[in-house]
HTML snippet that shows the backbone in 3Dmol.js (N, CA, C, O; Angstrom):
<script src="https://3Dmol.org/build/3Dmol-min.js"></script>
<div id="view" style="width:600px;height:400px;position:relative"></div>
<script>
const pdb = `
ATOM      1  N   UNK A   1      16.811-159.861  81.610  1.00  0.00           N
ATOM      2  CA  UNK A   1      18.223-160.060  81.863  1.00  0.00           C
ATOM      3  C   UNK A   1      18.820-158.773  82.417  1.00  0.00           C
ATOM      4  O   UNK A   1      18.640-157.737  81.777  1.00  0.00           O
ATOM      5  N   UNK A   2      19.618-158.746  83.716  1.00  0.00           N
ATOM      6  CA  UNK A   2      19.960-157.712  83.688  1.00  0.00           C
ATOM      7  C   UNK A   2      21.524-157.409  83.313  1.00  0.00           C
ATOM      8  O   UNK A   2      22.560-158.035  83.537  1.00  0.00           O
ATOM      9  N   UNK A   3      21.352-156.646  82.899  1.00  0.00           N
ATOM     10  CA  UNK A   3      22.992-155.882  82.452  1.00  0.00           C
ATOM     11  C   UNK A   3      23.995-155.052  83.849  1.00  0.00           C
ATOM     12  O   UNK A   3      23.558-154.157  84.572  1.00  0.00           O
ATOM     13  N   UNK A   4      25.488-155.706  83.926  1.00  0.00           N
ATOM     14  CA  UNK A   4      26.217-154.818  84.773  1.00  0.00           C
ATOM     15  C   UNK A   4      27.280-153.875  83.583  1.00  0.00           C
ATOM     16  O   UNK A   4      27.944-154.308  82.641  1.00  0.00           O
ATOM     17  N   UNK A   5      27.137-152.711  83.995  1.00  0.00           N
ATOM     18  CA  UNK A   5      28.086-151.906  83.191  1.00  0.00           C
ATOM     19  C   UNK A   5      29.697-151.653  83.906  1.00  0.00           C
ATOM     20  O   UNK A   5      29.843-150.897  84.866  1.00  0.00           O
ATOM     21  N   UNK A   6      30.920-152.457  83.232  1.00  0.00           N
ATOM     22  CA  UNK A   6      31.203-152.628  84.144  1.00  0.00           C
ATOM     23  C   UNK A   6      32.543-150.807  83.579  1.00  0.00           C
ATOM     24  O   UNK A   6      32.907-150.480  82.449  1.00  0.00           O
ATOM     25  N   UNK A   7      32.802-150.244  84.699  1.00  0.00           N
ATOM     26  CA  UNK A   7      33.692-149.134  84.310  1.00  0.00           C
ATOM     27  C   UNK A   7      32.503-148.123  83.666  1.00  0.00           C
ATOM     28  O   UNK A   7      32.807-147.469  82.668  1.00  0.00           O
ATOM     29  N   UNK A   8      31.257-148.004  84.189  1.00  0.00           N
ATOM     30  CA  UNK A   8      30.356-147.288  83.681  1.00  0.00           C
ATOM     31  C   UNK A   8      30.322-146.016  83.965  1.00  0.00           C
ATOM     32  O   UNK A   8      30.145-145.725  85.148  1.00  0.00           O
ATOM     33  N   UNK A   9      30.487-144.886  82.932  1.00  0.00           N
ATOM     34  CA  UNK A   9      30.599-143.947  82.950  1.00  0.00           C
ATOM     35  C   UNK A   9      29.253-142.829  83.575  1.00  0.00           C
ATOM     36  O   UNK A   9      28.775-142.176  82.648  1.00  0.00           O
ATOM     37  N   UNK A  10      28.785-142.614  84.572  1.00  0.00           N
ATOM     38  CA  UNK A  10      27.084-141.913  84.567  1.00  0.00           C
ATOM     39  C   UNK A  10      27.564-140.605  84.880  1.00  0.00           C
ATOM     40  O   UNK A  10      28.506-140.142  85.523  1.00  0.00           O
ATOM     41  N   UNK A  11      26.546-140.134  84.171  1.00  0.00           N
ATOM     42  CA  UNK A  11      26.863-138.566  84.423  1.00  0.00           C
ATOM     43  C   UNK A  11      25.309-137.838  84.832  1.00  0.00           C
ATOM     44  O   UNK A  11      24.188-138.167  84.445  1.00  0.00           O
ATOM     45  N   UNK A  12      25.716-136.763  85.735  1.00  0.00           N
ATOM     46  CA  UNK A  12      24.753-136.154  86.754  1.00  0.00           C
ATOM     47  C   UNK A  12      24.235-134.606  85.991  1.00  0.00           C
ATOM     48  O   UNK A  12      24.705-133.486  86.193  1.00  0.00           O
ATOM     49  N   UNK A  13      23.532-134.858  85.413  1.00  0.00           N
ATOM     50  CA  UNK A  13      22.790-133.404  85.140  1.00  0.00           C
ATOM     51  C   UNK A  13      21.380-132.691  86.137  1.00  0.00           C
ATOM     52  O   UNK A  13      20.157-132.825  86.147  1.00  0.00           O
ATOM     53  N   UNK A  14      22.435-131.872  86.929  1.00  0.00           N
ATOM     54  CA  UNK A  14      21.424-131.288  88.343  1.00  0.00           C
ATOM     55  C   UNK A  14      21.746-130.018  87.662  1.00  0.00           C
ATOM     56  O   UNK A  14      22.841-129.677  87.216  1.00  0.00           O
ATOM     57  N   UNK A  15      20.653-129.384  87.648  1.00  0.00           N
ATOM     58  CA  UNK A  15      20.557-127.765  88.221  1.00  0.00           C
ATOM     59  C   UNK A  15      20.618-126.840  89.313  1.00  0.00           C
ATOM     60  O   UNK A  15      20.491-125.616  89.302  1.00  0.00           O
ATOM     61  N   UNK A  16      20.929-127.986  90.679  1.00  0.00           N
ATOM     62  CA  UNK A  16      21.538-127.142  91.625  1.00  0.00           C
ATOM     63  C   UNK A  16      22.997-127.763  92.448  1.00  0.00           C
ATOM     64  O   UNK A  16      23.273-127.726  93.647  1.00  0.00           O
ATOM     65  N   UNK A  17      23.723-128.293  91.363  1.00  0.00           N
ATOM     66  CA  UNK A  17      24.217-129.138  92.235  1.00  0.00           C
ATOM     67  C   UNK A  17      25.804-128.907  92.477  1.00  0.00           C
ATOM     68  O   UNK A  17      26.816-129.604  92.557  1.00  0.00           O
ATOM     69  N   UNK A  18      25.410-127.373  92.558  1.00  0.00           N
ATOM     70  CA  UNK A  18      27.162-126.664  92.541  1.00  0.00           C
ATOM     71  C   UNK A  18      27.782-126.967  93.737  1.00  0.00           C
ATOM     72  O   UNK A  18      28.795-126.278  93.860  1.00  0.00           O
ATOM     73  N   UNK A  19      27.514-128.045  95.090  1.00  0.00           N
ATOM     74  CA  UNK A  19      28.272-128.250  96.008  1.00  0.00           C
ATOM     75  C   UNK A  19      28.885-129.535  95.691  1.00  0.00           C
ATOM     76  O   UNK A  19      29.220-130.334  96.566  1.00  0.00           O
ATOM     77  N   UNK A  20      29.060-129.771  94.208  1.00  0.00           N
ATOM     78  CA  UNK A  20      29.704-131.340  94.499  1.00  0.00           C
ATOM     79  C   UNK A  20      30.889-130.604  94.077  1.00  0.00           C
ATOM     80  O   UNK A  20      31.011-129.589  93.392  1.00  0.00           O
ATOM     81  N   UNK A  21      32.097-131.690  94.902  1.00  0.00           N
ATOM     82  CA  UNK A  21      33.412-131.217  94.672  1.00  0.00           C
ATOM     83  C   UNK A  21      33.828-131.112  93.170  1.00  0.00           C
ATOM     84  O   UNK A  21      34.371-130.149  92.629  1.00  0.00           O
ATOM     85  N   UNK A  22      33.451-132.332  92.594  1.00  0.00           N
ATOM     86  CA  UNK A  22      34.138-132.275  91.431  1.00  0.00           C
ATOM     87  C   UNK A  22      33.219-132.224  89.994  1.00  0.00           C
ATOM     88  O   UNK A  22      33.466-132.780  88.924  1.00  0.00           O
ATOM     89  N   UNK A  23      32.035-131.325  90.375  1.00  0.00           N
ATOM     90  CA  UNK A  23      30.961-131.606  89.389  1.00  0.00           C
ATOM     91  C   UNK A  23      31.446-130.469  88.639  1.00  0.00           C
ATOM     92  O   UNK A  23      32.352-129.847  89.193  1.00  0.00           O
ATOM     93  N   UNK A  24      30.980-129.958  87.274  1.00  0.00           N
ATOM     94  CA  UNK A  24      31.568-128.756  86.214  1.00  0.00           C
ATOM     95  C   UNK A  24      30.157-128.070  85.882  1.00  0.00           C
ATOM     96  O   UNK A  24      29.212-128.851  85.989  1.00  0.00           O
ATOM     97  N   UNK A  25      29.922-127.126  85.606  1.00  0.00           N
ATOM     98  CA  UNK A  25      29.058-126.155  85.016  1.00  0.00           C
ATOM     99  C   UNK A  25      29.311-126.229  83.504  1.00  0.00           C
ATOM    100  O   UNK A  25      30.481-126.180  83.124  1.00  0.00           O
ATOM    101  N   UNK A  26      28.606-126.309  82.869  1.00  0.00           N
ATOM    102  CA  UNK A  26      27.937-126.020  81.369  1.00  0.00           C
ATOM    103  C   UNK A  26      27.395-124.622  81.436  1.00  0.00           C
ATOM    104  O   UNK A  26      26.216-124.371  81.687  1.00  0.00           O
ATOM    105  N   UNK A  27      28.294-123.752  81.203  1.00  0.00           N
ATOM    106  CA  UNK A  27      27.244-122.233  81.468  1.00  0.00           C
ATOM    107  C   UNK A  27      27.128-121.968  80.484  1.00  0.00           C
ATOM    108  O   UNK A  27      27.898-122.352  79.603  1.00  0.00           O
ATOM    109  N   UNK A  28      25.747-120.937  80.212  1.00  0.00           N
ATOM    110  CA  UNK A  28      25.455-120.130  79.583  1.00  0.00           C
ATOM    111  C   UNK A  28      26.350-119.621  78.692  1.00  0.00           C
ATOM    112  O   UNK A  28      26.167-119.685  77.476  1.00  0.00           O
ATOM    113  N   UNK A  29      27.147-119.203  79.114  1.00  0.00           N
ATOM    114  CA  UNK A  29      28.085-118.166  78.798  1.00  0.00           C
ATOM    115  C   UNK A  29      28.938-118.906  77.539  1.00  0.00           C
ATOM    116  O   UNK A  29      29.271-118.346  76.495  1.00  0.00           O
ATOM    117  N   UNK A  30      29.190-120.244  77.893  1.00  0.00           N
ATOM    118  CA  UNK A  30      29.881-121.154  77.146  1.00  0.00           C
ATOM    119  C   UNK A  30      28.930-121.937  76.107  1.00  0.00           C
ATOM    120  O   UNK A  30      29.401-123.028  75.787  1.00  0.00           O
ATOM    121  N   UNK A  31      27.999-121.698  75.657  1.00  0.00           N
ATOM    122  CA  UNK A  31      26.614-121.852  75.190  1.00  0.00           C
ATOM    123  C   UNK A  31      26.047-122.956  75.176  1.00  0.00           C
ATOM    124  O   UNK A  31      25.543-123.574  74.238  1.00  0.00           O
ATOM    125  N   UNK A  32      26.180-123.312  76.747  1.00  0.00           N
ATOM    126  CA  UNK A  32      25.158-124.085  77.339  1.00  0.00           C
ATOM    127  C   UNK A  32      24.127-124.003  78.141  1.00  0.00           C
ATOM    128  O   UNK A  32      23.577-122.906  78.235  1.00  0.00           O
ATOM    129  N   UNK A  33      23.695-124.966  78.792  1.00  0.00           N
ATOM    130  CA  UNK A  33      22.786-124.956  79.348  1.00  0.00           C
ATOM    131  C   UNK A  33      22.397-124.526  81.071  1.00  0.00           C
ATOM    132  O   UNK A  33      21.241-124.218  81.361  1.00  0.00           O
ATOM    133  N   UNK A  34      23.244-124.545  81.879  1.00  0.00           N
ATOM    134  CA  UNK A  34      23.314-123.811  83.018  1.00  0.00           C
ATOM    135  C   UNK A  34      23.052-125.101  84.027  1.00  0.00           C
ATOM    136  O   UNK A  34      22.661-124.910  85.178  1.00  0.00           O
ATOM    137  N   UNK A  35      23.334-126.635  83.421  1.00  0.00           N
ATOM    138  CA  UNK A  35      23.203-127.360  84.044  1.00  0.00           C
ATOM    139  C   UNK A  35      24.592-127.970  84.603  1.00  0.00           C
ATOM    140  O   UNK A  35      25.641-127.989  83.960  1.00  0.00           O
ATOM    141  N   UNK A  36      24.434-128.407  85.765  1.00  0.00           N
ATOM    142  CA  UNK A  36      26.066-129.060  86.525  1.00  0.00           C
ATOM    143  C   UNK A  36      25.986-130.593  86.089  1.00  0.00           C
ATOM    144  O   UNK A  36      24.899-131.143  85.913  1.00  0.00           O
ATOM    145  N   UNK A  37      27.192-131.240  85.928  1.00  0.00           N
ATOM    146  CA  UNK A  37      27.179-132.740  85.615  1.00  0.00           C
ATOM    147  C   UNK A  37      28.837-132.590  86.306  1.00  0.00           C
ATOM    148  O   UNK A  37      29.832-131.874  86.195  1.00  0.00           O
ATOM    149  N   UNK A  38      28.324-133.852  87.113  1.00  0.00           N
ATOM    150  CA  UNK A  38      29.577-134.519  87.529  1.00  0.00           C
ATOM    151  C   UNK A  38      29.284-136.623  86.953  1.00  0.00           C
ATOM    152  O   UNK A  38      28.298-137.333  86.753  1.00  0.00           O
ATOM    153  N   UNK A  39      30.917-136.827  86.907  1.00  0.00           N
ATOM    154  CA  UNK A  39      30.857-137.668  86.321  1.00  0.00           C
ATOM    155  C   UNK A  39      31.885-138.806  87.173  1.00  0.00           C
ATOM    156  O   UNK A  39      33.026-138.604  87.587  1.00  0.00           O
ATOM    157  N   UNK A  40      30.826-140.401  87.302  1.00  0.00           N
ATOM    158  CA  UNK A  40      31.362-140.880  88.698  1.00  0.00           C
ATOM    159  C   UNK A  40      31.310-142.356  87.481  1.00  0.00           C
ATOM    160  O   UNK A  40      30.432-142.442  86.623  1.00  0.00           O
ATOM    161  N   UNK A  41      32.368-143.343  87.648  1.00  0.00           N
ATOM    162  CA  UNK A  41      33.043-144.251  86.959  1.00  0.00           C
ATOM    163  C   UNK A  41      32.833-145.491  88.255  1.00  0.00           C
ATOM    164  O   UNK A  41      33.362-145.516  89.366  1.00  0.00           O
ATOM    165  N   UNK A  42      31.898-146.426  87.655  1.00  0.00           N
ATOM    166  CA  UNK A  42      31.782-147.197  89.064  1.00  0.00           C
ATOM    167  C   UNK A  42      31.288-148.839  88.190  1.00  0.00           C
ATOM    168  O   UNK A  42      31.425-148.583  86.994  1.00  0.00           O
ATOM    169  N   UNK A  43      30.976-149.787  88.281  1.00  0.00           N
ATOM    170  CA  UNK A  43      30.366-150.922  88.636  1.00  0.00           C
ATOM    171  C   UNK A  43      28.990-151.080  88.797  1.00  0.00           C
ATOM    172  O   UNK A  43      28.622-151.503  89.893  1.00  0.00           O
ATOM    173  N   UNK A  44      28.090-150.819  87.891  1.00  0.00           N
ATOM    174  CA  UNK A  44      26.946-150.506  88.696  1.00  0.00           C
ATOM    175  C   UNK A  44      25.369-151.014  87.241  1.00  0.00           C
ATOM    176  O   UNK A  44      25.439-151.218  86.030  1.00  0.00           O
ATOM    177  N   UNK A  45      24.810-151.021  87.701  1.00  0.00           N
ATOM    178  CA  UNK A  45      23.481-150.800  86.810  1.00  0.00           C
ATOM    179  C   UNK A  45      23.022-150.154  86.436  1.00  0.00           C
ATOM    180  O   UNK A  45      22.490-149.661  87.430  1.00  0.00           O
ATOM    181  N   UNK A  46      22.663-149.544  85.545  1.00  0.00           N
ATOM    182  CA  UNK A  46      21.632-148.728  84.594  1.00  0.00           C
ATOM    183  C   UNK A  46      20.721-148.135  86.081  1.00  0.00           C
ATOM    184  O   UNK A  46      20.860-147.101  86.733  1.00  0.00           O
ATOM    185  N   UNK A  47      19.877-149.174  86.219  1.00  0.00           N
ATOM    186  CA  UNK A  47      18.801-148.898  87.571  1.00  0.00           C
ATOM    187  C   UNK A  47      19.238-148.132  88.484  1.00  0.00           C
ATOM    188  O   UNK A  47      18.844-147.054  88.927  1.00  0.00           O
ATOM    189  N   UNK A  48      20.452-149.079  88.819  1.00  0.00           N
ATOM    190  CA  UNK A  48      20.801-148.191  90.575  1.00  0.00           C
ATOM    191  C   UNK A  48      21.534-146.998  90.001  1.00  0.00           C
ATOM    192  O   UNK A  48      21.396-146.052  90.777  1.00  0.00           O
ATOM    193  N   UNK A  49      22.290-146.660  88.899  1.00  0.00           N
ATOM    194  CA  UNK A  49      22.870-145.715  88.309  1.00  0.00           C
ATOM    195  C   UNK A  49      22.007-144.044  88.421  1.00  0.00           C
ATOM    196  O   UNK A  49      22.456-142.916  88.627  1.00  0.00           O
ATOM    197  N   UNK A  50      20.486-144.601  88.155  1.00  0.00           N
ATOM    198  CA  UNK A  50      19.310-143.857  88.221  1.00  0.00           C
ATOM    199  C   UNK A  50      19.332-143.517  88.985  1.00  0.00           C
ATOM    200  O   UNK A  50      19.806-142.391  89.139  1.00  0.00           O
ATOM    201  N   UNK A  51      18.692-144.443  90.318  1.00  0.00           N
ATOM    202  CA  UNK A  51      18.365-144.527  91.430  1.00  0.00           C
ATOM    203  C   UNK A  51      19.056-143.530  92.337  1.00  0.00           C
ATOM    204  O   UNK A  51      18.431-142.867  93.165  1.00  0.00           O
ATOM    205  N   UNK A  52      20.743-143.419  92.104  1.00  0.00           N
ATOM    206  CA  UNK A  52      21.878-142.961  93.385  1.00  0.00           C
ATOM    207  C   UNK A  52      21.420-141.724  92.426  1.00  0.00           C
ATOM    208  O   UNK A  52      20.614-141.023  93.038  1.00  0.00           O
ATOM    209  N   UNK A  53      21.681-141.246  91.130  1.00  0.00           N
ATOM    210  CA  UNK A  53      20.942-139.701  90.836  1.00  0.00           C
ATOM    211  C   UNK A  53      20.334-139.469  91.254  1.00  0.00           C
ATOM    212  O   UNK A  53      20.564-138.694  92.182  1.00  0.00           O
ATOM    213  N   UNK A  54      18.499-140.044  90.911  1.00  0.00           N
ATOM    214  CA  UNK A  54      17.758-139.846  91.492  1.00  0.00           C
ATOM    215  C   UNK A  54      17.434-138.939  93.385  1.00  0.00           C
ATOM    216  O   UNK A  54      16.543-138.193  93.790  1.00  0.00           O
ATOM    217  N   UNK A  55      18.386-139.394  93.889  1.00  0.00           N
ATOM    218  CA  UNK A  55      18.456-139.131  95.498  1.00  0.00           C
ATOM    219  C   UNK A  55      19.248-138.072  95.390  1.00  0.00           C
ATOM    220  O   UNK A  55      18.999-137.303  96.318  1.00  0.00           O
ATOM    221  N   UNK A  56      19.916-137.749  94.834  1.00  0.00           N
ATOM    222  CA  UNK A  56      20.928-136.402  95.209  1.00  0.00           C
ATOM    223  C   UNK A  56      20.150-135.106  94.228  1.00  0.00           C
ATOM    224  O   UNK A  56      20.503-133.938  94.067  1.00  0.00           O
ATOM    225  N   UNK A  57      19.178-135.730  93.777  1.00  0.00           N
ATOM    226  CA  UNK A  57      18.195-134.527  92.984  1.00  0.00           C
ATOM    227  C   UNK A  57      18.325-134.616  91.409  1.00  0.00           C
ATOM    228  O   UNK A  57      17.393-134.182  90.732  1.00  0.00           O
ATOM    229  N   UNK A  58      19.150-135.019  90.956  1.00  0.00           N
ATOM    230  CA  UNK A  58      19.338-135.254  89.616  1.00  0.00           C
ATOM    231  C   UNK A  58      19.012-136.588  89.074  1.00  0.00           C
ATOM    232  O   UNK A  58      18.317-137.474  89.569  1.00  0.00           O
ATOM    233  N   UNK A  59      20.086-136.523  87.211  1.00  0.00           N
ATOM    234  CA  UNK A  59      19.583-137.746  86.665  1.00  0.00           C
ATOM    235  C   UNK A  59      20.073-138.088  85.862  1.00  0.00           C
ATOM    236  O   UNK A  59      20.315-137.178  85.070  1.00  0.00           O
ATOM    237  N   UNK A  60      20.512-139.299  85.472  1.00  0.00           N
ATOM    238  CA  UNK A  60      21.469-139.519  84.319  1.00  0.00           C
ATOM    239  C   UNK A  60      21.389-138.749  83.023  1.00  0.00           C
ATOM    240  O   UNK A  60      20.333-138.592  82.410  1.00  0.00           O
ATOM    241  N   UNK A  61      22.227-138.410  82.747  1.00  0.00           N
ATOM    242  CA  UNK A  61      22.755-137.168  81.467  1.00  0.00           C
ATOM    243  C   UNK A  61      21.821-137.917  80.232  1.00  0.00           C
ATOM    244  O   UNK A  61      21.579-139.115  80.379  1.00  0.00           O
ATOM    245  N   UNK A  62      21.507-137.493  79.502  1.00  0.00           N
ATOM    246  CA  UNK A  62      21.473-138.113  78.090  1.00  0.00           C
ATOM    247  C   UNK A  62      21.144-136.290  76.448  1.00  0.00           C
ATOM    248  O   UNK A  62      20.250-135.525  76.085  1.00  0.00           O
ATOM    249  N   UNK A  63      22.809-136.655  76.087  1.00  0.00           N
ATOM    250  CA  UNK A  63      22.743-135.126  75.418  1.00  0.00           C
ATOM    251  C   UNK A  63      21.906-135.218  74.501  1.00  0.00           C
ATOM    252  O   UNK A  63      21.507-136.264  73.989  1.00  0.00           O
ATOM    253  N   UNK A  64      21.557-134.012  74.210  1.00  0.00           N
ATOM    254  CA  UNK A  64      19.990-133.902  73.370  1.00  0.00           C
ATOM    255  C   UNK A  64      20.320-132.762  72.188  1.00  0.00           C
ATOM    256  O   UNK A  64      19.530-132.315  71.357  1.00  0.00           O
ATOM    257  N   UNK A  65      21.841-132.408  72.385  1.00  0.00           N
ATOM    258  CA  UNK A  65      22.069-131.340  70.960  1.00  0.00           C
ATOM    259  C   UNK A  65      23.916-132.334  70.857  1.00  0.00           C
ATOM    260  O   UNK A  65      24.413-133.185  71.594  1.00  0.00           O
ATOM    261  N   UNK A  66      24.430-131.635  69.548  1.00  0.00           N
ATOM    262  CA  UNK A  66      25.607-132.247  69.487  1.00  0.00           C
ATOM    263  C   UNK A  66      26.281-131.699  70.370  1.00  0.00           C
ATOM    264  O   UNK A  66      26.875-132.483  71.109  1.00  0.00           O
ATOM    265  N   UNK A  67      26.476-130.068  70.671  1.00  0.00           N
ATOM    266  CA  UNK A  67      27.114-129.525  71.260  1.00  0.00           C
ATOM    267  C   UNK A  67      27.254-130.308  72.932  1.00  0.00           C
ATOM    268  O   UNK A  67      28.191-130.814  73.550  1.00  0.00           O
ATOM    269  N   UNK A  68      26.067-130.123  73.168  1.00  0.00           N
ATOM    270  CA  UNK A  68      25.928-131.007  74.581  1.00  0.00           C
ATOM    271  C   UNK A  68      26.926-132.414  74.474  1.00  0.00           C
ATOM    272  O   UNK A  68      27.849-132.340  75.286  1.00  0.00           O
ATOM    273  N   UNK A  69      26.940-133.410  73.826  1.00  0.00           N
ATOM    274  CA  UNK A  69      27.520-134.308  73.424  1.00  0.00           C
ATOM    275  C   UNK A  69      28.871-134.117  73.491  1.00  0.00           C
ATOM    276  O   UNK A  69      29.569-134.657  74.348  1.00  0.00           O
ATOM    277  N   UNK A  70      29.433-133.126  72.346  1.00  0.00           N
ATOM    278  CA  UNK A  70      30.956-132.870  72.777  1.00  0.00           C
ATOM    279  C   UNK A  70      31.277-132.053  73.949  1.00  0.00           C
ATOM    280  O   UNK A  70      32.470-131.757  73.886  1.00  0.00           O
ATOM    281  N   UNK A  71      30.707-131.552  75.017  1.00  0.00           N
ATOM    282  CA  UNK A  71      30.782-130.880  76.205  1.00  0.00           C
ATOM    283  C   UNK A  71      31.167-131.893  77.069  1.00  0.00           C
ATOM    284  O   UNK A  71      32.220-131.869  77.706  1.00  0.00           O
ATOM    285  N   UNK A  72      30.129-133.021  77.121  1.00  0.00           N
ATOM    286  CA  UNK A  72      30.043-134.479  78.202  1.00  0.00           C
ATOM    287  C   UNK A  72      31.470-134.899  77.377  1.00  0.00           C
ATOM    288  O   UNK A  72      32.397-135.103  78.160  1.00  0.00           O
ATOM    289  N   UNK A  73      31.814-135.065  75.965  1.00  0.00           N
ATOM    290  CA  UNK A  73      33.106-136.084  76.074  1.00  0.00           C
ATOM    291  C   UNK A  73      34.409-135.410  76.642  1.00  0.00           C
ATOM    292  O   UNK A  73      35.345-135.953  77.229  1.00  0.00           O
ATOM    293  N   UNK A  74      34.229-134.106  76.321  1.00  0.00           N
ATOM    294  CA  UNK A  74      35.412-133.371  76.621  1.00  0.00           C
ATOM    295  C   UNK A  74      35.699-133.324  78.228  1.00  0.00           C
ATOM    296  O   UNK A  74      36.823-133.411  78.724  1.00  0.00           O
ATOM    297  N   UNK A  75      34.429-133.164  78.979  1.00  0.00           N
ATOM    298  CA  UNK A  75      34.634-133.475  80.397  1.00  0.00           C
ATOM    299  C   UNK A  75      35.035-134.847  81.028  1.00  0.00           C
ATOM    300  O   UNK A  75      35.731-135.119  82.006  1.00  0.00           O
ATOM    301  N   UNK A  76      34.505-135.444  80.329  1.00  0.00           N
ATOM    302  CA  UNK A  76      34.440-137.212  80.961  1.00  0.00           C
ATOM    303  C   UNK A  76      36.143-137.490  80.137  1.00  0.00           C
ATOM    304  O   UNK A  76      36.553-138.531  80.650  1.00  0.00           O
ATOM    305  N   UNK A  77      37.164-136.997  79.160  1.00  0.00           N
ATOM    306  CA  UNK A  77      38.240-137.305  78.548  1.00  0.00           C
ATOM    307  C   UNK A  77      38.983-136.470  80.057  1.00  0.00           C
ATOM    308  O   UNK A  77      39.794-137.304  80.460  1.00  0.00           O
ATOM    309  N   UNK A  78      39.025-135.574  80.749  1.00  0.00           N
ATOM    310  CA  UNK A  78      40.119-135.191  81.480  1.00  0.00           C
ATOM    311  C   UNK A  78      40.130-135.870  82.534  1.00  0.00           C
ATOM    312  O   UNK A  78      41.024-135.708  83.364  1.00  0.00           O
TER     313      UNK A  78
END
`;
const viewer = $3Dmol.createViewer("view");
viewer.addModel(pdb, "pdb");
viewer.setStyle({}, {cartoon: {color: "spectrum"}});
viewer.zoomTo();
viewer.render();
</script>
């Protein structure tokens, strides 16, 4: 069965992907990880969600500490 997510939130965790207009840095400095995530609100599938990451070099987010977790909500809330 496939699933549409609809108002689906995906988020882009690239390590080089400081030319997107509206993508944010997680730095170091802020005690993260030095990875960029931009976050795009669309209609879409899990798959192709992948897929359109996939091509621009990255890949859907999935946080792996809490901190990471409240970083992605605090970005994806403004």
């Amino acid at each position: 069965m496939l699933k549409i997510y609809t108002a689906a939130v995906a988020i882009l965790a690239v390590s080089g992907f400081a030319n997107a207009q509206d993508a944010v840095q997680w730095t170091e400095a802020e005690g993260g990880n030095g990875h960029w995530y931009q976050c795009i609100v669309s209609t879409i599938t899990w798959d192709d969600a992948q897929q359109e990451a996939s091509q621009v070099g990255g890949y859907l987010a999935t946080p792996t500490t809490q901190a990471e977790h409240e970083f992605l909500t605090s970005y994806v809330s403004t």
